[in-house]
N, C-alpha and C positions, 0 to 999 in steps of 0.2 A: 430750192425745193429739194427734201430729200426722195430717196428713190424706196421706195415702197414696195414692198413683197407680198405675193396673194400665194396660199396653199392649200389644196384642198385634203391636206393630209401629213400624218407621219406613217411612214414605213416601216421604219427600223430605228432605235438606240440600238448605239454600240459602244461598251465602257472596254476601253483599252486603258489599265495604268490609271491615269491622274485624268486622260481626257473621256470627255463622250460627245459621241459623236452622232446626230438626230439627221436622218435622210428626209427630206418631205416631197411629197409628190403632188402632182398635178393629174386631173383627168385631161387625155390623149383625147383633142382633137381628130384623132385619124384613126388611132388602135381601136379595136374592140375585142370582147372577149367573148366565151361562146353563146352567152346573154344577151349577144350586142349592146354589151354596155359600154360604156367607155374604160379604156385600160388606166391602172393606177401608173406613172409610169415617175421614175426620180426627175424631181426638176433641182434639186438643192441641196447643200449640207450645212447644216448647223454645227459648229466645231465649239465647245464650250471646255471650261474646267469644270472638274466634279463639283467644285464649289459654288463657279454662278450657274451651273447646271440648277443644281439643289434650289438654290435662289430662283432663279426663274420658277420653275413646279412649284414655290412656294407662292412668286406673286402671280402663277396662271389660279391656282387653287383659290385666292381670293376674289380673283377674277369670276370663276365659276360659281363659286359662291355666293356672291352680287347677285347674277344672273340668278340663281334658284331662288333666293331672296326676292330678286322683282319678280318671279313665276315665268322667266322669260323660257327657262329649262329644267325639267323635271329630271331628278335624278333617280335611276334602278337602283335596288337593293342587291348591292355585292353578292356576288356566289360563294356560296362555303365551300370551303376547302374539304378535303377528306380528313383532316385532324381537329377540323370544327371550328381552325381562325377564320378570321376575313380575311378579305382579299387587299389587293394593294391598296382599294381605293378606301379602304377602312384607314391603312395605315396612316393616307396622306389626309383624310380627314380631319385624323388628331393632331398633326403637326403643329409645332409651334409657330407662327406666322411674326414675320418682320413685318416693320411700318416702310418697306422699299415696294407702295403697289401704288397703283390710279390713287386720285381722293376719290374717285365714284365710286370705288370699292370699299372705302372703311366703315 
């Protein structure tokens, strides 16, 4: 059996050079905040190259895309910018996608 990773989150990217570096967090069992919510708190680091960085975002975006397809998740409309582009999620919208995802996604 392989060993399996639950997240309820990213934190932080941090592109240093050639690597990036993705912190994920867990809600704290114990912490709370002044909401008494639970605190986001680091359980992890994802350490990648820029390149299978790039590749992952590409087969997560297929992935998400599946999901808007079956109406599992509805996606908002980007905020505009003050010079009138889209936002990130425009940019990664149009990307060029590789065949490296699920078959449930093509």
């Amino acid at each position: 059996m392989h060993a399996e990773l639950y997240t309820d989150g990213i934190e932080e990217i941090t592109v240093s050079g050639t690597i990036v570096r993705v912190d994920l967090v867990s809600l704290s069992p114990t912490e709370r905040d002044a909401n008494n919510a639970p605190k986001r708190v680091f359980s992890q680091r994802l350490i990648f190259s820029v390149e299978s960085f790039a590749n992952s975002v590409d087969v997560m975006q297929k992935a998400l895309q599946g999901l808007v397809d079956a109406g599992v998740v509805r996606r908002n409309q980007p905020a505009q910018s003050h010079n009138g582009a889209s936002g990130v999620r425009d940019a990664l919208a149009h990307n060029t996608r590789s065949l490296n995802v699920s078959s449930n996604f093509r």
